[in-house]
C-alpha positions in Angstrom: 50.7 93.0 11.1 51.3 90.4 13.9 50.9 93.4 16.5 47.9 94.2 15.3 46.1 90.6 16.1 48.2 90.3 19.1 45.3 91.0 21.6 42.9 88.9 19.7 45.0 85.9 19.8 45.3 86.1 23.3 41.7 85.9 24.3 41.5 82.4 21.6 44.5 80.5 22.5 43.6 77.7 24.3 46.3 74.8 24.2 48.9 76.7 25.0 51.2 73.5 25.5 50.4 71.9 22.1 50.8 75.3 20.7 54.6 76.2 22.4 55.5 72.4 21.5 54.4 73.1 17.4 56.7 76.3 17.4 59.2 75.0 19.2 59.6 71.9 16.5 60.1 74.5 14.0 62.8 76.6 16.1 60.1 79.8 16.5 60.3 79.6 19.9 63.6 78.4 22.1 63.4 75.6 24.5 63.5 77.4 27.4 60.5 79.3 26.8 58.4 76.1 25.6 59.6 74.6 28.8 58.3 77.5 30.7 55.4 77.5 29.1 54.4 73.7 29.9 55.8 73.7 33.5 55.5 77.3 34.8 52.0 77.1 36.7 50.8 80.3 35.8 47.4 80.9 33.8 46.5 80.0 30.0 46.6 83.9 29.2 50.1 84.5 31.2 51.2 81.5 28.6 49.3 82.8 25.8 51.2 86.0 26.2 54.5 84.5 26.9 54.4 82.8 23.8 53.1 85.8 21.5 56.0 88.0 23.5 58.7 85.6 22.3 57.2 85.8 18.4 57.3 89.6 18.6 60.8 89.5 20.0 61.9 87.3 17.1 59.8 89.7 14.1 61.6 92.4 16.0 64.9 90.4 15.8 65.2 88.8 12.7 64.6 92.1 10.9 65.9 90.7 7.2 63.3 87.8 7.3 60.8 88.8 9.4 58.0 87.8 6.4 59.1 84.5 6.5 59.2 84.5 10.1 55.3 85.2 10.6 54.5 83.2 7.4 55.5 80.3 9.4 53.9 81.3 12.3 50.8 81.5 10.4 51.1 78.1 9.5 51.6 76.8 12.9 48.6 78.7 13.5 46.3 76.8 11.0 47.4 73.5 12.4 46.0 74.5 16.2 42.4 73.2 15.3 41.3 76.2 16.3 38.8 78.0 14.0 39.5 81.5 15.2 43.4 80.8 15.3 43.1 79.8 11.8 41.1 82.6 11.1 43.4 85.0 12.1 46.4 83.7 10.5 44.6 83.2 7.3 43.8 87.3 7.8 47.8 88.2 8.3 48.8 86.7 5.7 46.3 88.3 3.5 47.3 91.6 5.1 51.1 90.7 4.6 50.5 89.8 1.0 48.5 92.8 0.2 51.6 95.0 2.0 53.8 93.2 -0.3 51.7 93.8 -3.5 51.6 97.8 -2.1 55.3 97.9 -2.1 55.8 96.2 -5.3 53.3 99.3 -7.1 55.5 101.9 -5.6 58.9 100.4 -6.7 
């Protein structure tokens, strides 16, 4: 699900500071890469994508709770007061719910 959206999230993330600080309060993201992210002078998109790479790592990870994983990230993603952020969180986690409702019919 979160791979899916990963290209659209990168052309409509634009504080990528505030953004890397909000997952980074709820341990989604480690220090280090929230520090790289706010002092690293590269471009919004090279943070952007620094900052999706490290969520995917962490899905890919944290393989036993990976749903709660990006149902948190979805809800760091409502608070960016972005519409199209919100947007597309409010879409995975339709899409994650309607996988989970799939897998409960074929039990």
């Amino acid at each position: 699900i979160f791979k899916r959206h990963m290209s659209e999230m990168l052309g409509v993330i634009s504080d990528t500071e505030r953004l890397a600080n909000d997952l980074s309060s709820v341990d989604l993201i480690s220090y280090h890469v929230k520090d790289d992210v706010i002092t690293t002078p590269i471009s919004r998109y090279q943070k952007a994508s620094k900052l999706l790479n490290e969520i995917e790592r962490s899905l890919r990870v944290q393989v036993l709770d990976n749903r709660g994983i990006l149902i948190s990230y979805c809800e760091v993603l409502k608070k960016q007061k972005n519409s199209a952020l919100t947007r597309i969180a409010e879409n995975m986690l339709k899409e994650l719910d309607s996988s989970c409702e799939e897998k409960d019919r074929t039990r």
